[in-house]
PDB file of N, CA, C and O in Angstrom, chain B, residues numbered from 101:
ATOM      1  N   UNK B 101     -43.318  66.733  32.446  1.00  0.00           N
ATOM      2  CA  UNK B 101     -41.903  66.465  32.255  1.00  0.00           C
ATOM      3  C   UNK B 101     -41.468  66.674  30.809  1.00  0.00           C
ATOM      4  O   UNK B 101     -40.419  66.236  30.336  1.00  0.00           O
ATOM      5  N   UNK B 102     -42.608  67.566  29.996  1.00  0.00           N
ATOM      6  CA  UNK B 102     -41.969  67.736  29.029  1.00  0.00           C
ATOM      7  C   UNK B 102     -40.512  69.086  28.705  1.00  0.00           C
ATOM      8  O   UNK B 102     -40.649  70.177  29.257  1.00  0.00           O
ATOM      9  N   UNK B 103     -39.384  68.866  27.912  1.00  0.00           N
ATOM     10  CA  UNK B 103     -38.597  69.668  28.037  1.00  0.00           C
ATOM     11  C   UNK B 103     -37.980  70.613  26.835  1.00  0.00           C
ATOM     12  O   UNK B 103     -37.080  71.454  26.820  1.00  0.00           O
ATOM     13  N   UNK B 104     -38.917  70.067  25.790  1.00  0.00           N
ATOM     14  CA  UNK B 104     -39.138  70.890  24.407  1.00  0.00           C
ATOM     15  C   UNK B 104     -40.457  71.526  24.365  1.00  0.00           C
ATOM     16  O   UNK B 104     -41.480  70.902  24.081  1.00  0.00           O
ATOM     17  N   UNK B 105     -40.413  73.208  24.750  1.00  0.00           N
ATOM     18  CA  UNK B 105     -41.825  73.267  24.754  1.00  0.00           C
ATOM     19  C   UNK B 105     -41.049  75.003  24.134  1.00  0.00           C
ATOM     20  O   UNK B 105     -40.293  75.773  24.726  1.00  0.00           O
ATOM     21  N   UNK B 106     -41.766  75.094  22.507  1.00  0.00           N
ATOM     22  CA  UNK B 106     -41.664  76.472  22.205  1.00  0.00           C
ATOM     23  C   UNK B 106     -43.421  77.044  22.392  1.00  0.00           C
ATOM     24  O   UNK B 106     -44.476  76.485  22.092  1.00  0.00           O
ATOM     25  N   UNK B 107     -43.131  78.393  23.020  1.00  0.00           N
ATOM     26  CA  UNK B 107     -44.248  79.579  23.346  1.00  0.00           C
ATOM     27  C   UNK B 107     -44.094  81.127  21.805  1.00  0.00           C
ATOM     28  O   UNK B 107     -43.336  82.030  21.451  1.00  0.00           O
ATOM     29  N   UNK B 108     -45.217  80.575  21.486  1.00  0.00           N
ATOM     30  CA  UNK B 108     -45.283  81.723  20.616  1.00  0.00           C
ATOM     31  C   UNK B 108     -46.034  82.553  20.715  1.00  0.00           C
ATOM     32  O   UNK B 108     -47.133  82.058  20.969  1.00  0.00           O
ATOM     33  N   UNK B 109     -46.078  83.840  20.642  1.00  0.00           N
ATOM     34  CA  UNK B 109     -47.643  84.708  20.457  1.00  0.00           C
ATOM     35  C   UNK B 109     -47.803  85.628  19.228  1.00  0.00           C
ATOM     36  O   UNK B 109     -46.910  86.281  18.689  1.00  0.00           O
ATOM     37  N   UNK B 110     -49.310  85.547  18.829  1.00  0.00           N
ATOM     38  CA  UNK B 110     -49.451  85.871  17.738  1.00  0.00           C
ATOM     39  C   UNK B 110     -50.949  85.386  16.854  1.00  0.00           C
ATOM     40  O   UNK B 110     -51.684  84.564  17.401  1.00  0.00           O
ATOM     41  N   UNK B 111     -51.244  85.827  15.777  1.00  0.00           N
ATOM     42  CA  UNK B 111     -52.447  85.542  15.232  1.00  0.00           C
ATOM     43  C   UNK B 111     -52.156  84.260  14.504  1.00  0.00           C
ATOM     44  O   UNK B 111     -51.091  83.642  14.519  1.00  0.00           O
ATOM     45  N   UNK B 112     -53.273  83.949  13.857  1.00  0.00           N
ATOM     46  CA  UNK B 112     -53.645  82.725  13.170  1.00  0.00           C
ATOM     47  C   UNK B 112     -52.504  82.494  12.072  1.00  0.00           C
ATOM     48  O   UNK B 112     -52.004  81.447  11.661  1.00  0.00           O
ATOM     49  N   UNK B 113     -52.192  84.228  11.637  1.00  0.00           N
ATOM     50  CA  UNK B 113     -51.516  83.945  10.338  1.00  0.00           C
ATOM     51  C   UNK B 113     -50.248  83.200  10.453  1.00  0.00           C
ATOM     52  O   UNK B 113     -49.869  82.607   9.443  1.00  0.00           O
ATOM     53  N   UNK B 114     -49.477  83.132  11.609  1.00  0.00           N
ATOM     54  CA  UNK B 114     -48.493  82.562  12.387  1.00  0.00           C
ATOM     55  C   UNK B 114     -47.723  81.158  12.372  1.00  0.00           C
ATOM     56  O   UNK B 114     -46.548  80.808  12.474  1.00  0.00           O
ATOM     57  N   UNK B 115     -49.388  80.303  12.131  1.00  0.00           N
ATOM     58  CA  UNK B 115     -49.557  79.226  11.851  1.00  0.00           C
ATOM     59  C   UNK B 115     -49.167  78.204  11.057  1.00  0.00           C
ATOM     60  O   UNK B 115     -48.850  77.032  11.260  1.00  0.00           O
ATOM     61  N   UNK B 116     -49.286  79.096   9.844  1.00  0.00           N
ATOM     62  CA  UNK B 116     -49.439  78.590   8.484  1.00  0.00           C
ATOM     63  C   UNK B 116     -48.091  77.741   7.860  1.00  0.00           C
ATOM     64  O   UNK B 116     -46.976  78.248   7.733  1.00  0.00           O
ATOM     65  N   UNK B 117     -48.404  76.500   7.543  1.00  0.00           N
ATOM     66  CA  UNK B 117     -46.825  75.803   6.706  1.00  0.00           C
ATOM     67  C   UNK B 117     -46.648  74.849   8.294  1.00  0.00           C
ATOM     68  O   UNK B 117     -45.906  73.871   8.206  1.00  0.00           O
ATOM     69  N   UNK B 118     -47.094  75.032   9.247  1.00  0.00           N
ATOM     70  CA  UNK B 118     -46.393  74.362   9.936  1.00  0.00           C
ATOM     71  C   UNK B 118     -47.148  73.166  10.865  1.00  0.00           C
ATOM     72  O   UNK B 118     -48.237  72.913  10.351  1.00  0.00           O
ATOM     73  N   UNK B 119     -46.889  72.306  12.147  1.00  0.00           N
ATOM     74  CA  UNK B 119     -48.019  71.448  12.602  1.00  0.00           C
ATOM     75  C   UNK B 119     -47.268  71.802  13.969  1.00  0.00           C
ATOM     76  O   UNK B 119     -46.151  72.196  14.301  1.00  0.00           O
ATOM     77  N   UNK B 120     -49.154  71.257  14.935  1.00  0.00           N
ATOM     78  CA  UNK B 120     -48.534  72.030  16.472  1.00  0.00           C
ATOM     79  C   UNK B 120     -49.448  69.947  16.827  1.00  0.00           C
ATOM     80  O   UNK B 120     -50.084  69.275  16.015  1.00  0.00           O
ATOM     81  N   UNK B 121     -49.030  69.549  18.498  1.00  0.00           N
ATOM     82  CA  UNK B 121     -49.602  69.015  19.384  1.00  0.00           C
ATOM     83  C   UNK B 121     -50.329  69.524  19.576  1.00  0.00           C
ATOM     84  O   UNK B 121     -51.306  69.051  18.996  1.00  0.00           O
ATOM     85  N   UNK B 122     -50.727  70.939  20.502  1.00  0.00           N
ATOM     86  CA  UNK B 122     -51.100  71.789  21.175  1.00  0.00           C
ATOM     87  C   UNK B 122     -50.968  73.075  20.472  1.00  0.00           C
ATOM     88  O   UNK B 122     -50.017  73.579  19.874  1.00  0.00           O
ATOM     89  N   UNK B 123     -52.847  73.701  20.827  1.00  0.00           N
ATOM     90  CA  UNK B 123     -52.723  74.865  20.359  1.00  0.00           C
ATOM     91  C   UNK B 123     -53.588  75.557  21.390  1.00  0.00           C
ATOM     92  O   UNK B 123     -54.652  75.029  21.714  1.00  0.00           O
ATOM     93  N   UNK B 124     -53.159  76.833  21.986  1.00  0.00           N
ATOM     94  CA  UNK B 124     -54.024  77.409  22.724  1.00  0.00           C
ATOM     95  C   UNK B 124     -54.433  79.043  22.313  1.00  0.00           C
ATOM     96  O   UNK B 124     -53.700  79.785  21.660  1.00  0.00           O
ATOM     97  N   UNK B 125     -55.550  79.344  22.766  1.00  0.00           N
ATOM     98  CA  UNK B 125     -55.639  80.395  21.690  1.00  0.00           C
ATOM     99  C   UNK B 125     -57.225  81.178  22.472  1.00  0.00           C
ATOM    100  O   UNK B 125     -58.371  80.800  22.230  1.00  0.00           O
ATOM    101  N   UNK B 126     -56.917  82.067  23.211  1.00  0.00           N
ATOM    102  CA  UNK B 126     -57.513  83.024  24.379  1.00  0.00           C
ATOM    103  C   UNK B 126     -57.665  84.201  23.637  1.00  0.00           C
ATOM    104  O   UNK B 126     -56.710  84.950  23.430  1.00  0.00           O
ATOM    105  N   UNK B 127     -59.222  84.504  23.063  1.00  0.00           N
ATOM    106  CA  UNK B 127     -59.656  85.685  22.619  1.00  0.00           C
ATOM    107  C   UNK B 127     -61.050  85.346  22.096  1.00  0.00           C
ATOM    108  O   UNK B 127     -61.604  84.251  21.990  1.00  0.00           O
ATOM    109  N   UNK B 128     -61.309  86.104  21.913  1.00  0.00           N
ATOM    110  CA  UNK B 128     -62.900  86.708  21.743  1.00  0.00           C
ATOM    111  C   UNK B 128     -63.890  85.645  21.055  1.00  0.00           C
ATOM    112  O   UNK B 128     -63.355  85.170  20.053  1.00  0.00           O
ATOM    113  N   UNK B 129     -64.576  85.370  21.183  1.00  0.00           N
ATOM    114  CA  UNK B 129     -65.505  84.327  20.101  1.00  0.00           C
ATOM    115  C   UNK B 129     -65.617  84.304  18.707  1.00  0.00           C
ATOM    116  O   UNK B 129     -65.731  83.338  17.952  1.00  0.00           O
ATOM    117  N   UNK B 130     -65.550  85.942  18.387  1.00  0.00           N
ATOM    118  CA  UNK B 130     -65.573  85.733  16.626  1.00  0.00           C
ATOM    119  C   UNK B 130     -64.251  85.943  16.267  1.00  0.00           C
ATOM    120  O   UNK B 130     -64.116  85.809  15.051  1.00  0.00           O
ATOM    121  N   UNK B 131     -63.363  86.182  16.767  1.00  0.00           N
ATOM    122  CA  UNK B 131     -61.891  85.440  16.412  1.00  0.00           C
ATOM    123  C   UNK B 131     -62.037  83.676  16.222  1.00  0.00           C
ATOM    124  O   UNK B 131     -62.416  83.074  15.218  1.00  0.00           O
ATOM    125  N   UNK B 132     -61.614  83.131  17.497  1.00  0.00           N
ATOM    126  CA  UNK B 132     -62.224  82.133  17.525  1.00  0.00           C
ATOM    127  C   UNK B 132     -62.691  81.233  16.405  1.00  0.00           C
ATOM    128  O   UNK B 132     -62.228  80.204  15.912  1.00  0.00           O
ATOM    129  N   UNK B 133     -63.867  82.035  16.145  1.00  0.00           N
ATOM    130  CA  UNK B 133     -65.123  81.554  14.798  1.00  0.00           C
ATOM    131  C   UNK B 133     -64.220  81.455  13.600  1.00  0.00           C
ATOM    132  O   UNK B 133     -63.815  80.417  13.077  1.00  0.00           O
ATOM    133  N   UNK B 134     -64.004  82.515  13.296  1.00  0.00           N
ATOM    134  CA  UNK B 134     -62.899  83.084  12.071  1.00  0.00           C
ATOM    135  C   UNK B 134     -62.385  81.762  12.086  1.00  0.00           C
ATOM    136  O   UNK B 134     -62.962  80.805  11.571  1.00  0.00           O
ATOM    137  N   UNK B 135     -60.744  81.687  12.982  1.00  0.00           N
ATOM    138  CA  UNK B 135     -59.933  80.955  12.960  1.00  0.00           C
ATOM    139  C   UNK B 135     -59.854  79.554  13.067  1.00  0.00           C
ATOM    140  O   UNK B 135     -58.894  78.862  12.726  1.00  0.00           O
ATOM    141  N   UNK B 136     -61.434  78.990  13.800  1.00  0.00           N
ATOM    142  CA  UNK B 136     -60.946  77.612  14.036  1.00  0.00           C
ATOM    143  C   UNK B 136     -60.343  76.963  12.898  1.00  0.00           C
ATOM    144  O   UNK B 136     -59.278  76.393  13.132  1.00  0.00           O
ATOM    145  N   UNK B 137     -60.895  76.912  11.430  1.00  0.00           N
ATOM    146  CA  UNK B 137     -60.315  76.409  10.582  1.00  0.00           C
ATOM    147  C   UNK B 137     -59.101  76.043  10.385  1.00  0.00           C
ATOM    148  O   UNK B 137     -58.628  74.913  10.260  1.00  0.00           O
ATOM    149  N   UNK B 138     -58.715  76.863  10.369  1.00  0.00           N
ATOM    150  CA  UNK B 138     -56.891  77.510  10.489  1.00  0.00           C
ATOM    151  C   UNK B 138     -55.975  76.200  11.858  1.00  0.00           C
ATOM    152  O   UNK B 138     -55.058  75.388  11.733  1.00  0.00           O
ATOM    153  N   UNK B 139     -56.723  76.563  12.866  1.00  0.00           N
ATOM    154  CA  UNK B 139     -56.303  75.735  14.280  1.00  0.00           C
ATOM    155  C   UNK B 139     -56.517  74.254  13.463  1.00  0.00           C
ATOM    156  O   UNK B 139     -55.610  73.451  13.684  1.00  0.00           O
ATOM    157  N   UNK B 140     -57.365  73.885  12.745  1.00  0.00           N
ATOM    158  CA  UNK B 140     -57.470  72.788  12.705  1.00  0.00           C
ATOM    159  C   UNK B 140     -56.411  72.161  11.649  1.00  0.00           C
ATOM    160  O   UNK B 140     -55.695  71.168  11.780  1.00  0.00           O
ATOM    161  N   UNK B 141     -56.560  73.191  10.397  1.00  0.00           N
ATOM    162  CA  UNK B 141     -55.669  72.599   9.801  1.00  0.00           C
ATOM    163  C   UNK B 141     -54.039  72.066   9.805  1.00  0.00           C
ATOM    164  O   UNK B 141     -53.469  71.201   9.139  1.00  0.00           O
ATOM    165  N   UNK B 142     -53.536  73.059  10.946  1.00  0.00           N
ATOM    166  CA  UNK B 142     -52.553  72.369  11.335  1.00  0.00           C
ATOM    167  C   UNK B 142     -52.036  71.933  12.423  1.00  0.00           C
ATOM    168  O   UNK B 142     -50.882  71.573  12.659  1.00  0.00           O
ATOM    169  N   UNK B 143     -53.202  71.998  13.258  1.00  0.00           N
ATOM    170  CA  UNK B 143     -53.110  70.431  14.133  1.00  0.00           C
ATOM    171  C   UNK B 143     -52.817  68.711  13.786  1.00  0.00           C
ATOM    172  O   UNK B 143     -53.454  68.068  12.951  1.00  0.00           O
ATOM    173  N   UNK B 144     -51.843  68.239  14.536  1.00  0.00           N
ATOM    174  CA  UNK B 144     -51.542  66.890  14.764  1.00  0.00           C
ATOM    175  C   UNK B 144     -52.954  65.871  14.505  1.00  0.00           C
ATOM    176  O   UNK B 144     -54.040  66.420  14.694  1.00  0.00           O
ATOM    177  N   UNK B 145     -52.953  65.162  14.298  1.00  0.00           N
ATOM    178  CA  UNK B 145     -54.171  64.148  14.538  1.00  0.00           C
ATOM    179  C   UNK B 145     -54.078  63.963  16.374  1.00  0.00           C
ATOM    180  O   UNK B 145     -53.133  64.041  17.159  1.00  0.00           O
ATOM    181  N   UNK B 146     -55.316  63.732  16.522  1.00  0.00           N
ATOM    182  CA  UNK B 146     -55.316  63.975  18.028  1.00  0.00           C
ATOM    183  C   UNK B 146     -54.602  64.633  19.195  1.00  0.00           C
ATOM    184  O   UNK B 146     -54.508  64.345  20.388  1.00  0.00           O
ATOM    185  N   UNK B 147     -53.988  65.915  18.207  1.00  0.00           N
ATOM    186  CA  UNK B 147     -53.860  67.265  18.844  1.00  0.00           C
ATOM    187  C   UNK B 147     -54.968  68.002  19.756  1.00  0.00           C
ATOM    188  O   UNK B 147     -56.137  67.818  19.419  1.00  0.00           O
ATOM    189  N   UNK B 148     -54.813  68.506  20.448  1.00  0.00           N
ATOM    190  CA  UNK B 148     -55.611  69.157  21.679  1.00  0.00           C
ATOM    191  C   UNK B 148     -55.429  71.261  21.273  1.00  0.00           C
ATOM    192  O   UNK B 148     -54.525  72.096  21.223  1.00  0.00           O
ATOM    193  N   UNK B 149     -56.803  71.207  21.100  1.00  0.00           N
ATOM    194  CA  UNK B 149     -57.624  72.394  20.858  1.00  0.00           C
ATOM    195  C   UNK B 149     -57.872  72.934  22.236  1.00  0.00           C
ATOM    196  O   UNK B 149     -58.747  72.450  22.954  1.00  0.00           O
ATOM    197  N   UNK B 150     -56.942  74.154  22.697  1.00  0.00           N
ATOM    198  CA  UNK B 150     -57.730  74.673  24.053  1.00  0.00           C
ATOM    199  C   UNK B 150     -58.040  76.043  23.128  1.00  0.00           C
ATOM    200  O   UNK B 150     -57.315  76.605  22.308  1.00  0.00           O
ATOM    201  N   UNK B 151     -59.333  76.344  23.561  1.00  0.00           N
ATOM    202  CA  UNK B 151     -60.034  77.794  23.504  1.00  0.00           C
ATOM    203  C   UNK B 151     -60.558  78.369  25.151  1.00  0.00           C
ATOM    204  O   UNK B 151     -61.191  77.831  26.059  1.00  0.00           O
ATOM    205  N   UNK B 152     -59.952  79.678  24.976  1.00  0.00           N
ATOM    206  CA  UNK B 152     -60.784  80.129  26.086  1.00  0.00           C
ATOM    207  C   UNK B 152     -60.934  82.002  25.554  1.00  0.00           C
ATOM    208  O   UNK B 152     -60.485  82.584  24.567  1.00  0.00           O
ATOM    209  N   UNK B 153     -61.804  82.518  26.785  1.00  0.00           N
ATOM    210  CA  UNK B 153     -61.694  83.878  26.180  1.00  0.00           C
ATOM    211  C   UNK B 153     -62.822  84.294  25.668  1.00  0.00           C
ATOM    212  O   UNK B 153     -62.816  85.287  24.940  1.00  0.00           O
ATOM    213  N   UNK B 154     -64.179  83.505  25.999  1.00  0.00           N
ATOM    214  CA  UNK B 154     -65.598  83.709  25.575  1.00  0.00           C
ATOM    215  C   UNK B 154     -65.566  83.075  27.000  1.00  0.00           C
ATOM    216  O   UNK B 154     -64.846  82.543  27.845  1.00  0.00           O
ATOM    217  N   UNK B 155     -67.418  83.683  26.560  1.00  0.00           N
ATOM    218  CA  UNK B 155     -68.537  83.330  27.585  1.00  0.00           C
ATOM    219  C   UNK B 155     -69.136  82.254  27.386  1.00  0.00           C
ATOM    220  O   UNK B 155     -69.358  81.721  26.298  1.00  0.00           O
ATOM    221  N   UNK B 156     -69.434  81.877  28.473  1.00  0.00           N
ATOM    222  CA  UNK B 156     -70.191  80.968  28.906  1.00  0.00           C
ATOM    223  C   UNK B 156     -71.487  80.562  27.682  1.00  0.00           C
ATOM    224  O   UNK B 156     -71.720  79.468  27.167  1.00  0.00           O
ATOM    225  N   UNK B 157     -71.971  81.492  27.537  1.00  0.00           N
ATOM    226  CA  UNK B 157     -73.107  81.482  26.491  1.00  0.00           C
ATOM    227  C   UNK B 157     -72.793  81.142  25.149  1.00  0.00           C
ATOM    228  O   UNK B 157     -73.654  80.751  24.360  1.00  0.00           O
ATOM    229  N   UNK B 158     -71.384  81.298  24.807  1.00  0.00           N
ATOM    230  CA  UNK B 158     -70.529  80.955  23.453  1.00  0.00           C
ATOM    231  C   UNK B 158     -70.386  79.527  23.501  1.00  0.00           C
ATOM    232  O   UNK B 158     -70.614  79.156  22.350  1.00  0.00           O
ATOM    233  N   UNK B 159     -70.176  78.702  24.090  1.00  0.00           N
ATOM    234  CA  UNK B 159     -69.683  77.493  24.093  1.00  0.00           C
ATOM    235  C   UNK B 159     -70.501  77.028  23.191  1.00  0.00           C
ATOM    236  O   UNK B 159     -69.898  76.899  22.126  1.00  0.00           O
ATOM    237  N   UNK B 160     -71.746  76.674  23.114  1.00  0.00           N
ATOM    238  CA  UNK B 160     -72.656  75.443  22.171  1.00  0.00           C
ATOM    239  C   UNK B 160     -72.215  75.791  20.522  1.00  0.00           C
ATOM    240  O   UNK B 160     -72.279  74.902  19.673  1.00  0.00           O
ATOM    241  N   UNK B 161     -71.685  77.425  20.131  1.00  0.00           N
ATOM    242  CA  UNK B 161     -72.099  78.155  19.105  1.00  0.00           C
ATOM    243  C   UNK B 161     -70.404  77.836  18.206  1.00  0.00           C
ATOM    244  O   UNK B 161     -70.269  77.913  16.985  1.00  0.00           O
ATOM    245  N   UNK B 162     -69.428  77.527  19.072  1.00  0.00           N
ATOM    246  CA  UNK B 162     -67.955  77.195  18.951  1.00  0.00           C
ATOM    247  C   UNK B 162     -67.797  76.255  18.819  1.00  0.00           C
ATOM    248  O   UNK B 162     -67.052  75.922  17.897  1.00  0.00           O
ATOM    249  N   UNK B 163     -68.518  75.067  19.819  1.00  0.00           N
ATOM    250  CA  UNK B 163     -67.895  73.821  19.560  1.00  0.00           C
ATOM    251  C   UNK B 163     -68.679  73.316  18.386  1.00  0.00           C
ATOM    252  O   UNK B 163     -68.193  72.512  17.590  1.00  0.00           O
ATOM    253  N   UNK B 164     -70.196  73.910  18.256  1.00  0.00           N
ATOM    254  CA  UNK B 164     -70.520  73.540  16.879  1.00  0.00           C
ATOM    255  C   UNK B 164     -69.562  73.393  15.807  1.00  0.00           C
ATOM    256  O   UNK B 164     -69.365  72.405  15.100  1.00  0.00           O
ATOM    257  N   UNK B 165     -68.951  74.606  15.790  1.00  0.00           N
ATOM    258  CA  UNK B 165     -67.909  75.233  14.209  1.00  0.00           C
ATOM    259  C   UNK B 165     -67.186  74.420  14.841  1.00  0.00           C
ATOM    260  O   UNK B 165     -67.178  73.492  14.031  1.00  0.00           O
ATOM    261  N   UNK B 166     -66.274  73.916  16.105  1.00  0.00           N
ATOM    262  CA  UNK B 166     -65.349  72.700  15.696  1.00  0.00           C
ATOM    263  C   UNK B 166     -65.697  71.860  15.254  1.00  0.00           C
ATOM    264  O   UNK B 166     -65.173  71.678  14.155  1.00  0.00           O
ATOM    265  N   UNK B 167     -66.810  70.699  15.703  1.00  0.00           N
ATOM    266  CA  UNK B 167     -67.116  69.929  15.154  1.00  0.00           C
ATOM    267  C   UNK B 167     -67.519  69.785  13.953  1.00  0.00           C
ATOM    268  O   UNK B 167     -67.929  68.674  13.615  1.00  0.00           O
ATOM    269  N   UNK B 168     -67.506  70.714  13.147  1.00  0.00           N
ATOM    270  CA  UNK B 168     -67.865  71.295  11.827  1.00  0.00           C
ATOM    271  C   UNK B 168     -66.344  70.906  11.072  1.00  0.00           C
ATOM    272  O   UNK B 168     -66.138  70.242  10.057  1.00  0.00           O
ATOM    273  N   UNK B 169     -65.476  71.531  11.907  1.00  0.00           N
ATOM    274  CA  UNK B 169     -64.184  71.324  11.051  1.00  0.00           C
ATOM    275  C   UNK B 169     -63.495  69.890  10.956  1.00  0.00           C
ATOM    276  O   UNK B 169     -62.507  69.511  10.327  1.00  0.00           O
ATOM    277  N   UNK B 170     -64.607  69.059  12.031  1.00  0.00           N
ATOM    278  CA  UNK B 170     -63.570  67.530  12.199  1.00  0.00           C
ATOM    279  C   UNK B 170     -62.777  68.018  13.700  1.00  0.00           C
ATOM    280  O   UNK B 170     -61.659  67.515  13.806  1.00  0.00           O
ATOM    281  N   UNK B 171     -63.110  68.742  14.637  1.00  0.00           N
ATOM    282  CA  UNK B 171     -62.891  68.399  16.238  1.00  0.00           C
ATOM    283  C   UNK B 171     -63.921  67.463  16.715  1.00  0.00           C
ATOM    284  O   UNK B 171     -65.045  67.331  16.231  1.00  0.00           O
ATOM    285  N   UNK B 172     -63.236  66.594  18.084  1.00  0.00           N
ATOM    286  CA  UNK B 172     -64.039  66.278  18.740  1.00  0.00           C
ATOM    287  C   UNK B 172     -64.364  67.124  19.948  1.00  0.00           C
ATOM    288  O   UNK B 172     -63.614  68.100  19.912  1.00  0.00           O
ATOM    289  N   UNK B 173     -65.150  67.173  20.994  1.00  0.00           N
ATOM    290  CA  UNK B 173     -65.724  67.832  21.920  1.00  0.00           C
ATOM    291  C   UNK B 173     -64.817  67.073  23.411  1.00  0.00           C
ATOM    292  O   UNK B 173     -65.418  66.105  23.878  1.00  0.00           O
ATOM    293  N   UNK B 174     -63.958  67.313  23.875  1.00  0.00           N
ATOM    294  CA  UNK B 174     -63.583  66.541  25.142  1.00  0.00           C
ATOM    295  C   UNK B 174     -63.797  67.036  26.499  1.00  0.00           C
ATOM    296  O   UNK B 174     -63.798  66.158  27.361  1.00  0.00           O
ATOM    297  N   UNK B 175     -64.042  68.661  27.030  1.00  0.00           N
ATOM    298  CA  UNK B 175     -64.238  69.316  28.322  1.00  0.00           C
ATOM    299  C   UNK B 175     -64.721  70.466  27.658  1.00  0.00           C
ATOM    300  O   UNK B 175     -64.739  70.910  26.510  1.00  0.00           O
ATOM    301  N   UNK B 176     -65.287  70.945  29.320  1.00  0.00           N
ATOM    302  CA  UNK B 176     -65.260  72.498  29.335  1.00  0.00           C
ATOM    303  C   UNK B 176     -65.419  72.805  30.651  1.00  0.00           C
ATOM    304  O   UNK B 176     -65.919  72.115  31.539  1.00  0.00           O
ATOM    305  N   UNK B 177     -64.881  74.064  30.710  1.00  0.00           N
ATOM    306  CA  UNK B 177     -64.683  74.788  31.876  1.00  0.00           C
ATOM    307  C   UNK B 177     -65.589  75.750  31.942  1.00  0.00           C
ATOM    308  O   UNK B 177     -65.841  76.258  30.849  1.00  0.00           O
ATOM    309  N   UNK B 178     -66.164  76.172  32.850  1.00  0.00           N
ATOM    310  CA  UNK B 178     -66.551  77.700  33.261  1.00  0.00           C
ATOM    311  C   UNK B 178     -66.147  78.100  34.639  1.00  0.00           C
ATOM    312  O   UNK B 178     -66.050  77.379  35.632  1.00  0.00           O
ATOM    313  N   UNK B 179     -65.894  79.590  34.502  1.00  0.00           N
ATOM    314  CA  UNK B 179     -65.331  80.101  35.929  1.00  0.00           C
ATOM    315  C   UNK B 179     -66.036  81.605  35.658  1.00  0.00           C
ATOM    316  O   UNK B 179     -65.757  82.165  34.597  1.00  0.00           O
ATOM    317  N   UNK B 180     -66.785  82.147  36.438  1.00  0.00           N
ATOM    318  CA  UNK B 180     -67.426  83.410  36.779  1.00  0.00           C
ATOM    319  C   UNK B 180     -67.850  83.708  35.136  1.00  0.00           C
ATOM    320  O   UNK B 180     -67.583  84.809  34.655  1.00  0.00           O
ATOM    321  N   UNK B 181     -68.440  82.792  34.421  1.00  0.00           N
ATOM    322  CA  UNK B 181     -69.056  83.096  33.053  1.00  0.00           C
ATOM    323  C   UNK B 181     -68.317  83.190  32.111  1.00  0.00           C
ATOM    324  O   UNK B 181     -68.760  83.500  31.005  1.00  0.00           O
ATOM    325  N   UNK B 182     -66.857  82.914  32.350  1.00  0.00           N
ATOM    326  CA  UNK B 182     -65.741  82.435  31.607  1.00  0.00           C
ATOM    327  C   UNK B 182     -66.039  81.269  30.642  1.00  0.00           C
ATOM    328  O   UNK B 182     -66.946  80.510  30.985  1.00  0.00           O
ATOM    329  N   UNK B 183     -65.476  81.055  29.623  1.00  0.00           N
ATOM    330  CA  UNK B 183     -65.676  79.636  29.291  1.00  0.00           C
ATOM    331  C   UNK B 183     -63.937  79.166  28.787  1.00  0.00           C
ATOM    332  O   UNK B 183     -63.158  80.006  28.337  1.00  0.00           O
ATOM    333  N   UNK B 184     -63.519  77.499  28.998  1.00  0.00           N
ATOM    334  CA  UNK B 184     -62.875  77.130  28.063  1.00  0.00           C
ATOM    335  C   UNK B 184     -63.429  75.757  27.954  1.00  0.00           C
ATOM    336  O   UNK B 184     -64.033  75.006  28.720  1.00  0.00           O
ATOM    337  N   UNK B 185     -62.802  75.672  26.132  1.00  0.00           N
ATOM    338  CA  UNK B 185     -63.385  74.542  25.644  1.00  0.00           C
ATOM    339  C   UNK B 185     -62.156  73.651  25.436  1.00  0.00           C
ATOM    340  O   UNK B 185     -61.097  74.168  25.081  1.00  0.00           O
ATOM    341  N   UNK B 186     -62.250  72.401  25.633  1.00  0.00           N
ATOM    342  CA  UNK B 186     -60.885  71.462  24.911  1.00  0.00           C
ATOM    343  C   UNK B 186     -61.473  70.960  23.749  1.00  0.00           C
ATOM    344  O   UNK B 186     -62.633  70.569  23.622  1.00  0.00           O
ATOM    345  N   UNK B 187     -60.533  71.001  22.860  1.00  0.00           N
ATOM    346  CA  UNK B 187     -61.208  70.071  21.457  1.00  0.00           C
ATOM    347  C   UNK B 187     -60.239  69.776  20.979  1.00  0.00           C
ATOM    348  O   UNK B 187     -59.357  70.633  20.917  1.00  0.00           O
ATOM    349  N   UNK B 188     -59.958  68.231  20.359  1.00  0.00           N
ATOM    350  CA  UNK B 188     -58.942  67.140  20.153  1.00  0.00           C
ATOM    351  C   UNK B 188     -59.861  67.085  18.599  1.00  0.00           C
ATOM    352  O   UNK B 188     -61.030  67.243  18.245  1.00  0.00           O
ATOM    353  N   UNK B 189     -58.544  66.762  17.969  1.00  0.00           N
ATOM    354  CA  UNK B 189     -58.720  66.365  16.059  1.00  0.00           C
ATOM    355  C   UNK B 189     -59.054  65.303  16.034  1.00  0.00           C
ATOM    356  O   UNK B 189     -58.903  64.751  17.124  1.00  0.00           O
ATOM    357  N   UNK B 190     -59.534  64.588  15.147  1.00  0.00           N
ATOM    358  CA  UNK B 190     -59.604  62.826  15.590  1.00  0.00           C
ATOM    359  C   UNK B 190     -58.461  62.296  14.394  1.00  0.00           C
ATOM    360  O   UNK B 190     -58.168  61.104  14.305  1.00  0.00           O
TER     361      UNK B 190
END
C-alpha cells in the first residue's frame, strides 16, 4: 500500500548525494562486487539490499563483501541456479 514509489534505472554512479529504503540492483557478480560499497553507503539504516543476477555459486563470495561493508545477511533465493540475496544495513 505504498503510494510514493520512484523507479530509476541506471548505474551506481546514479546514486551518489542521495539516500534510498530500498535498493535493487540485477547484474552480474563483479558489478555487484565493485558496487556494493556504493549501495551501502547510501542506504537508510535498516534499508533492504536486494541483489540478484548471479549464480548460485556467487552467493557465499557477495554476501561476504556485504558483510564486509556493515550488511547483515537476511534471505536468499535460488531458482534454476539463479541467485538473490537480501541484505539489510544495521
Amino acid at each position: 500500500k505504498v503510494m510514493n514509489i520512484d523507479v530509476e534505472k541506471g548505474d551506481a554512479k546514479l546514486l551518489a548525494g542521495r539516500s534510498f529504503h530500498v535498493i535493487l540492483a540485477n547484474i552480474n557478480k563483479n558489478v555487484l562486487l565493485n558496487d556494493i560499497s556504493v549501495y551501502t553507503s547510501v542506504l537508510e539504516p535498516e534499508g533492504d539490499l536486494l541483489l540478484s543476477g548471479f549464480f548460485e555459486s556467487d552467493i557465499s563470495e557477495i554476501e561476504t563483501s556485504g558483510i564486509g561493508c556493515g550488511l547483515e545477511s537476511k534471505d536468499k533465493k535460488v531458482r534454476n541456479k539463479w541467485a538473490l540475496l537480501h541484505l539489510v544495513k544495521k
